[in-house]
MOPAC internal coordinates of N, CA, C and O (Angstrom, degrees):
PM7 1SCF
backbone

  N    0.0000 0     0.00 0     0.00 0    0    0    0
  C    1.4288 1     0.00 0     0.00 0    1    0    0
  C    1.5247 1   112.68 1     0.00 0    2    1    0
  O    1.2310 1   118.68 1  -163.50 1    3    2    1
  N    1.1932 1   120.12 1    16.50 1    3    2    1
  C    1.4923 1   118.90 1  -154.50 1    5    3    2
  C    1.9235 1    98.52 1  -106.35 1    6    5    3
  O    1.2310 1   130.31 1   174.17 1    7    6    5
  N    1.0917 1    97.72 1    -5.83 1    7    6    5
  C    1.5670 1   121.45 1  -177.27 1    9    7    6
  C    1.7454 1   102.83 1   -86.80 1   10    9    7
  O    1.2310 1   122.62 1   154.25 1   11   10    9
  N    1.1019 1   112.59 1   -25.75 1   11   10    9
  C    1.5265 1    93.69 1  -171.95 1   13   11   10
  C    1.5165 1    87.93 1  -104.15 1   14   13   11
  O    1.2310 1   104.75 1  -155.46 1   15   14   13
  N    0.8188 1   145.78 1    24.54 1   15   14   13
  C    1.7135 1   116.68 1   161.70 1   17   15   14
  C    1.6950 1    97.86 1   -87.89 1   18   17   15
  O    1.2310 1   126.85 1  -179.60 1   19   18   17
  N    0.9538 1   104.42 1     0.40 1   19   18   17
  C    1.8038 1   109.41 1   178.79 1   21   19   18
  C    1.7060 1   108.82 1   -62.83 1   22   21   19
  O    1.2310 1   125.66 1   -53.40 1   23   22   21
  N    0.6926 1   106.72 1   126.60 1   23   22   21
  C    2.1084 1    94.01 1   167.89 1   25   23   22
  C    1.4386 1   109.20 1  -107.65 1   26   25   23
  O    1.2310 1   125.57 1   -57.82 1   27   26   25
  N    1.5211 1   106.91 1   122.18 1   27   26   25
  C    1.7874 1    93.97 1   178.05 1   29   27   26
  C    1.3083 1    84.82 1  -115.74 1   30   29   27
  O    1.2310 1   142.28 1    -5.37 1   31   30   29
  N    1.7352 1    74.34 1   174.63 1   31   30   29
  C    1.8656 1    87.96 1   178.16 1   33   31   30
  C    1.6970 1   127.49 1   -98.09 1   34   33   31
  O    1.2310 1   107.75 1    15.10 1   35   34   33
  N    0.7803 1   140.47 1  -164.90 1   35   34   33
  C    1.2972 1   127.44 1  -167.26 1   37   35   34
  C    1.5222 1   100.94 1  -127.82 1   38   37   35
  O    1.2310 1   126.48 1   -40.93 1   39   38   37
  N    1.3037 1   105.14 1   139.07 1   39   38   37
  C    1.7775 1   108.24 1   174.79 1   41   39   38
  C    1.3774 1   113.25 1   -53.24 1   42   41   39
  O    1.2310 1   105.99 1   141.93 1   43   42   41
  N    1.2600 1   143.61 1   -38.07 1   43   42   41
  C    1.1478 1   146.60 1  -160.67 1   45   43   42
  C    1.8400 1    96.22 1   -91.39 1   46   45   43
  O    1.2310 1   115.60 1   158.42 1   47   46   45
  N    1.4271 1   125.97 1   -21.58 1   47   46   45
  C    1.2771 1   116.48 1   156.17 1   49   47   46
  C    1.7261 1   125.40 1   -76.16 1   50   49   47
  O    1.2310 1   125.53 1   161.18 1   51   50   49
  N    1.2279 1   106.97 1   -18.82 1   51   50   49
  C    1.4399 1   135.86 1  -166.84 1   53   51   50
  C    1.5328 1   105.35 1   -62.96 1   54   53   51
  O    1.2310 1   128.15 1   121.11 1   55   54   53
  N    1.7127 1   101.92 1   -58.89 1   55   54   53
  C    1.4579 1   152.37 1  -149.86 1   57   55   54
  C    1.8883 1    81.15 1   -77.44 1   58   57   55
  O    1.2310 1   123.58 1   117.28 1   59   58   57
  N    1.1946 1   110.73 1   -62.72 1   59   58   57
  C    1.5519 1   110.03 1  -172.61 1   61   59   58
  C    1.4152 1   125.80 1   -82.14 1   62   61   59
  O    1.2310 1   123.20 1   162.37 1   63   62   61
  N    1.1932 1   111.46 1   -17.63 1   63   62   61
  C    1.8972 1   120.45 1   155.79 1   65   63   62
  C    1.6470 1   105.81 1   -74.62 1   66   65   63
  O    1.2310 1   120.76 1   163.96 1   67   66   65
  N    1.0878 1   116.16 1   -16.04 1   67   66   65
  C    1.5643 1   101.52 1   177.04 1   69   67   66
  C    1.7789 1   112.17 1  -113.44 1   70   69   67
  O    1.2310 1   124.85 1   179.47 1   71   70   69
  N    1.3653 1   108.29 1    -0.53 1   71   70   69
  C    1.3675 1   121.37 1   140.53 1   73   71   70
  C    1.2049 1   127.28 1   -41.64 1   74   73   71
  O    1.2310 1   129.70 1   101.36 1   75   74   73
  N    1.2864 1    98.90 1   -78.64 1   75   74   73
  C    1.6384 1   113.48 1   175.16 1   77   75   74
  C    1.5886 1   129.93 1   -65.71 1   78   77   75
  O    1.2310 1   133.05 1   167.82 1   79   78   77
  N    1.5179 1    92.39 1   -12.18 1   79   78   77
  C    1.4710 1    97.37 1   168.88 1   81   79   78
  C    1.7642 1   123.61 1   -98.01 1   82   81   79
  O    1.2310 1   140.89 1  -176.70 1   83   82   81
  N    1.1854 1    77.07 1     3.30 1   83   82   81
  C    1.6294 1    79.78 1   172.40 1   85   83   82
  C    1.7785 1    99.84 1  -116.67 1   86   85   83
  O    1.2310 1   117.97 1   174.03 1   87   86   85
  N    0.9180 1   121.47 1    -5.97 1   87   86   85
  C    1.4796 1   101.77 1   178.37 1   89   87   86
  C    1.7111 1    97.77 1  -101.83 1   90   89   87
  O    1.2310 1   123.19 1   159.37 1   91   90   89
  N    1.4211 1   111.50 1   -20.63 1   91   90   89
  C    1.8499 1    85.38 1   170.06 1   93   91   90
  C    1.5917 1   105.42 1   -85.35 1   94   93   91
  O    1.2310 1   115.51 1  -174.69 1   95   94   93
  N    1.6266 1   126.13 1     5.31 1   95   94   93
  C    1.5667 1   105.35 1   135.93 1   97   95   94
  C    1.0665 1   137.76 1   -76.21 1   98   97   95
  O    1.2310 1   122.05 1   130.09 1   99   98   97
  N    1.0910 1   113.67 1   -49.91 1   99   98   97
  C    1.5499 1   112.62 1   165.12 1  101   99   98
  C    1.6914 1   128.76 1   -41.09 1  102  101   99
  O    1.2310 1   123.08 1   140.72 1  103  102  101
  N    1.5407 1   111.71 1   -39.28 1  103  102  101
  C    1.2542 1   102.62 1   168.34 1  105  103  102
  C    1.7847 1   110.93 1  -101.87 1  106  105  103
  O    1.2310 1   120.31 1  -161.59 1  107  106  105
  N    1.0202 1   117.01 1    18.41 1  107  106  105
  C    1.5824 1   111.90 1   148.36 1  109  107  106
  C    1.2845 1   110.53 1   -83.56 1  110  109  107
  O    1.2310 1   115.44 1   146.06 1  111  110  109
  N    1.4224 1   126.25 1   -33.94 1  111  110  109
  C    1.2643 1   111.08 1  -158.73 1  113  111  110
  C    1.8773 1   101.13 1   -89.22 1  114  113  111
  O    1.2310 1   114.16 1   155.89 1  115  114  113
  N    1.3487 1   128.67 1   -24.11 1  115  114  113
  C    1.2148 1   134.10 1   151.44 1  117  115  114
  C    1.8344 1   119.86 1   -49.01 1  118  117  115
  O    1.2310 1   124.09 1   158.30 1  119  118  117
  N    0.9911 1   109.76 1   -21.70 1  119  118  117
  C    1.8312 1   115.07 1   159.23 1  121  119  118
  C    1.1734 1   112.52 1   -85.25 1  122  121  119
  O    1.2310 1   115.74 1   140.23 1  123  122  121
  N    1.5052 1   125.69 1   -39.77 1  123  122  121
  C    1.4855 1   124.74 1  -175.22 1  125  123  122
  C    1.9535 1    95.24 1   -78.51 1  126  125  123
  O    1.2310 1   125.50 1   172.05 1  127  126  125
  N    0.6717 1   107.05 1    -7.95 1  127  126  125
  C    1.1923 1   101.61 1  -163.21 1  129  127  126
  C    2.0491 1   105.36 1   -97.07 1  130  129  127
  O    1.2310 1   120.81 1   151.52 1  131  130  129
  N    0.9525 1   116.05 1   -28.48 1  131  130  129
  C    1.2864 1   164.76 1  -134.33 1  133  131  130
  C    1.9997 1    86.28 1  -111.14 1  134  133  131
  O    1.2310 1   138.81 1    77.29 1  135  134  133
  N    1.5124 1    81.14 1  -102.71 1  135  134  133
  C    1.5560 1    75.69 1   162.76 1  137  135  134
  C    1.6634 1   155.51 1   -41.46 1  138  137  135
  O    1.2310 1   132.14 1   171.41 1  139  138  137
  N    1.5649 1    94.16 1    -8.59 1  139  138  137
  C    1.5897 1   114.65 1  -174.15 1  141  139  138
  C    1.3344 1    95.95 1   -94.32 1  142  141  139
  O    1.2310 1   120.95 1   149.24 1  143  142  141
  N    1.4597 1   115.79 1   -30.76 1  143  142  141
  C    1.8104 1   116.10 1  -155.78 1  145  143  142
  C    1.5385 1    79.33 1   -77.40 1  146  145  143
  O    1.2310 1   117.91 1   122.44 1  147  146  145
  N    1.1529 1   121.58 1   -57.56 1  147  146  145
  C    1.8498 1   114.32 1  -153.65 1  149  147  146
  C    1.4899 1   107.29 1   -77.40 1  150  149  147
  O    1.2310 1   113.88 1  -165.23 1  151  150  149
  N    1.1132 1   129.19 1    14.77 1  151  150  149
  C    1.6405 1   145.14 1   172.39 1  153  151  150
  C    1.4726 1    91.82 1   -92.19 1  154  153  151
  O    1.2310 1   120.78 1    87.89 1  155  154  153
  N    1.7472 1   116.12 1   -92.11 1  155  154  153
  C    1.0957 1   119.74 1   164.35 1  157  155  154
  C    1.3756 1   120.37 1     2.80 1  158  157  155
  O    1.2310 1   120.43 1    93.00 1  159  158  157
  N    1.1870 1   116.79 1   -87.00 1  159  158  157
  C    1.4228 1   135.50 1   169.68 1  161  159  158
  C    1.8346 1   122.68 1   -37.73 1  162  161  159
  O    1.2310 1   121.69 1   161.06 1  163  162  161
  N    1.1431 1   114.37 1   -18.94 1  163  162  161
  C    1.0379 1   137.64 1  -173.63 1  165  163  162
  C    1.8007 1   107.60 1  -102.99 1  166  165  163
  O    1.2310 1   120.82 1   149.94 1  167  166  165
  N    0.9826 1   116.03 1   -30.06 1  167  166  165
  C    1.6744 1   131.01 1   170.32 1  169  167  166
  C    1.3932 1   107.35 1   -90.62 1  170  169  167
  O    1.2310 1   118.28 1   108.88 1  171  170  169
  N    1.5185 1   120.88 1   -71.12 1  171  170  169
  C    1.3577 1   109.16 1   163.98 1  173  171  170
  C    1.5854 1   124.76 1  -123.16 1  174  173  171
  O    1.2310 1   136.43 1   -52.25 1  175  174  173
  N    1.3306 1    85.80 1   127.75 1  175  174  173
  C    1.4106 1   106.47 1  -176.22 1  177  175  174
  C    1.7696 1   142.83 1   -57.55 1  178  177  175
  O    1.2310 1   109.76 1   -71.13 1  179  178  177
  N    0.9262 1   136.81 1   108.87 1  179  178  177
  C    1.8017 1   117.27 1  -149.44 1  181  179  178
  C    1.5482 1    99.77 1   -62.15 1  182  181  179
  O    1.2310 1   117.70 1    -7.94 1  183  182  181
  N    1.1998 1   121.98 1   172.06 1  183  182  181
  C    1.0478 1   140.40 1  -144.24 1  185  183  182
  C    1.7689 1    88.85 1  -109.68 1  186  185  183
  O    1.2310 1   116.23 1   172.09 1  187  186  185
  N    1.4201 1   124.77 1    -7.91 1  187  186  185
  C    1.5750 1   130.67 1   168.39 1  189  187  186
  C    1.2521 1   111.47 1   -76.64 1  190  189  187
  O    1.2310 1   127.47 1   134.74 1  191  190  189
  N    1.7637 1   103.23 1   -45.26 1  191  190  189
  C    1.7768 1   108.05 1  -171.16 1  193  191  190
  C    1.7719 1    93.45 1   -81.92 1  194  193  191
  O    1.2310 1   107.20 1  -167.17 1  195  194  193
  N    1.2250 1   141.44 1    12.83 1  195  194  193
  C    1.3381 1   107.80 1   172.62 1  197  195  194
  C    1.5280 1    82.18 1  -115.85 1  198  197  195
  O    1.2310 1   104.25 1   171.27 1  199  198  197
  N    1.0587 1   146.66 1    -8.73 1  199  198  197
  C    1.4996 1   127.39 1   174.46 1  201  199  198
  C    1.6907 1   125.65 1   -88.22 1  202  201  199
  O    1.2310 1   128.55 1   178.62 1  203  202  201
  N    1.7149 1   101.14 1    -1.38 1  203  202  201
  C    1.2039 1   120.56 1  -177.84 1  205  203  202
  C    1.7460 1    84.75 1   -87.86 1  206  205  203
  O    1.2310 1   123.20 1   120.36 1  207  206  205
  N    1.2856 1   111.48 1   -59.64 1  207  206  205
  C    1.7345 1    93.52 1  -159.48 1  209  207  206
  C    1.9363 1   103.31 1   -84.30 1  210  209  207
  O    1.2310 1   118.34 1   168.33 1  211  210  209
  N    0.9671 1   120.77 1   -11.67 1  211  210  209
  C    1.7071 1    94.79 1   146.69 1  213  211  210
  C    1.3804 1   126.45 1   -71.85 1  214  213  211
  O    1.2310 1   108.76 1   168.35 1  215  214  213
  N    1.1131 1   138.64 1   -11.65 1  215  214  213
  C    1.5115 1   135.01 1   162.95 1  217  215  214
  C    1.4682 1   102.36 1   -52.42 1  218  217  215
  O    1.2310 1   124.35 1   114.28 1  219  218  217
  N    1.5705 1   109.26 1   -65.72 1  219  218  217
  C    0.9660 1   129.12 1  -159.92 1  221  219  218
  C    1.9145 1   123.39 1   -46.66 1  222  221  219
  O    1.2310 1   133.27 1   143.59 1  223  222  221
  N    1.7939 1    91.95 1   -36.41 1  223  222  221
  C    1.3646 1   126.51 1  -179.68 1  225  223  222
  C    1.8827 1   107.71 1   -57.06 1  226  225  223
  O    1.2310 1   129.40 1   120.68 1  227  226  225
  N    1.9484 1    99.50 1   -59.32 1  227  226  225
  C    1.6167 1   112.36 1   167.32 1  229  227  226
  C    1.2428 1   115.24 1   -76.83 1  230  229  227
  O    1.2310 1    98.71 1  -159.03 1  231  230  229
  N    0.6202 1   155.82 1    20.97 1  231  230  229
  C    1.7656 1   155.79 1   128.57 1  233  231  230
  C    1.4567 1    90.49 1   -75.62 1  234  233  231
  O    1.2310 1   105.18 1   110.46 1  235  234  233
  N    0.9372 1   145.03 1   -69.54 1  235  234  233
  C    1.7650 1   135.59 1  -179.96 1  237  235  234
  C    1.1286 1   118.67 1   -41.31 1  238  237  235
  O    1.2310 1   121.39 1   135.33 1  239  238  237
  N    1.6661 1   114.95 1   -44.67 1  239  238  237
  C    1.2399 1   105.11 1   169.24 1  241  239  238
  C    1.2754 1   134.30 1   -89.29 1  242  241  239
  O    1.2310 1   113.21 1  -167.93 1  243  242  241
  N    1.0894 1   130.44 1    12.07 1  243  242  241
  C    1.3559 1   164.60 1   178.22 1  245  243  242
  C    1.6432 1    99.75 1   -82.98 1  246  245  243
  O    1.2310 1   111.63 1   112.90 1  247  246  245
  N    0.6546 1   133.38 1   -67.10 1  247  246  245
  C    1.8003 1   144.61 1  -177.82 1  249  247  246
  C    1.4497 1    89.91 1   -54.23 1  250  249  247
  O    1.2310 1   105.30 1   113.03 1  251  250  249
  N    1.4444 1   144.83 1   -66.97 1  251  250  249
  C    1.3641 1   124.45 1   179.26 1  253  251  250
  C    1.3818 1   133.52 1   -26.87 1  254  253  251
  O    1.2310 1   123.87 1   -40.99 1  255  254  253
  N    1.6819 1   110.19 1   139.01 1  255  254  253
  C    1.1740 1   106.65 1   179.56 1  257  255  254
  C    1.7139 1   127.59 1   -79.08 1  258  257  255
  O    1.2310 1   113.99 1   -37.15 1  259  258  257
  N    0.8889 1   128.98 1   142.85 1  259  258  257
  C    1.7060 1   112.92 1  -176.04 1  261  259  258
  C    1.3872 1   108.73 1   -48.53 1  262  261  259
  O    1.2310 1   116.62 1   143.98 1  263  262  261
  N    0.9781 1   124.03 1   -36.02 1  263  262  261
  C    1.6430 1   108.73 1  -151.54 1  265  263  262
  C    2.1185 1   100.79 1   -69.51 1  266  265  263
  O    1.2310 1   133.04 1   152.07 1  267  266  265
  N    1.4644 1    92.40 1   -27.93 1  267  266  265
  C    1.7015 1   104.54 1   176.05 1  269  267  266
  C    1.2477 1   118.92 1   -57.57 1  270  269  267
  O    1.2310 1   110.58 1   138.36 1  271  270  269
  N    1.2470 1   135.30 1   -41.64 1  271  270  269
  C    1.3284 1   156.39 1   149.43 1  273  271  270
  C    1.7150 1   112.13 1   -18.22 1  274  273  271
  O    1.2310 1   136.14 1   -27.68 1  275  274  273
  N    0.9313 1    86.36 1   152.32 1  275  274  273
  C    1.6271 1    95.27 1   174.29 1  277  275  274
  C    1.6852 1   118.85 1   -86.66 1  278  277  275
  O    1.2310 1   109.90 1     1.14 1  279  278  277
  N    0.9689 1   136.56 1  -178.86 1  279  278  277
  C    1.5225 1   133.00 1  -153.81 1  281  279  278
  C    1.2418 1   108.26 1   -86.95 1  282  281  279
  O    1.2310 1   126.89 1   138.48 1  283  282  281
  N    1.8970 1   104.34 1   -41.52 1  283  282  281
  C    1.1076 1   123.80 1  -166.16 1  285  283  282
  C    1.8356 1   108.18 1   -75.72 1  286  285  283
  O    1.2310 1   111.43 1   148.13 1  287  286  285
  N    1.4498 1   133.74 1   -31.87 1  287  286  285
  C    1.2584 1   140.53 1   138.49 1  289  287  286
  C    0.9312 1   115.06 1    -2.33 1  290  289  287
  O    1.2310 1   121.94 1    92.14 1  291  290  289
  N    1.8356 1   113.89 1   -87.86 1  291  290  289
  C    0.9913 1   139.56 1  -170.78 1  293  291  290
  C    1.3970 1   132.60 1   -50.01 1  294  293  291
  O    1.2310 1   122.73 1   151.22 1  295  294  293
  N    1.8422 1   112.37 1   -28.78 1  295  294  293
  C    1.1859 1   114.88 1   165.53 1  297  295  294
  C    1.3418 1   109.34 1   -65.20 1  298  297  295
  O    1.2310 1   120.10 1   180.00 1  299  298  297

């Protein structure tokens, strides 16, 4: 009888602590992951976001008046 003052745990409790321990890996590694893309992205830039801000640049320069311009423009 010296065996049951023991408390074990039960597979089906076992089964659900190692549930949960794998999904707060799984969604850590979806933040690390997460976080790398917008770094990335931040070093090099897609080839959409630099054609968005040259548009952006000729429409700016477009609003100038001629006389601001350089000579060579103007011809």
């Amino acid at each position: 009888m010296a065996s049951s003052s023991k408390k074990k745990t039960t597979m089906a409790k076992l089964n659900r602590e190692s549930a949960v321990r794998d999904k707060r890996l799984r969604k850590a590694a979806k933040k690390d992951a997460r976080k790398a893309a917008a770094a990335a992205e931040l070093l090099n830039p897609t080839v959409e976001g630099a054609e968005a801000v040259e548009g952006e640049e000729r429409e700016a320069g477009e609003a100038e008046p001629a006389e601001d311009r350089s000579p060579e423009v103007a011809r």
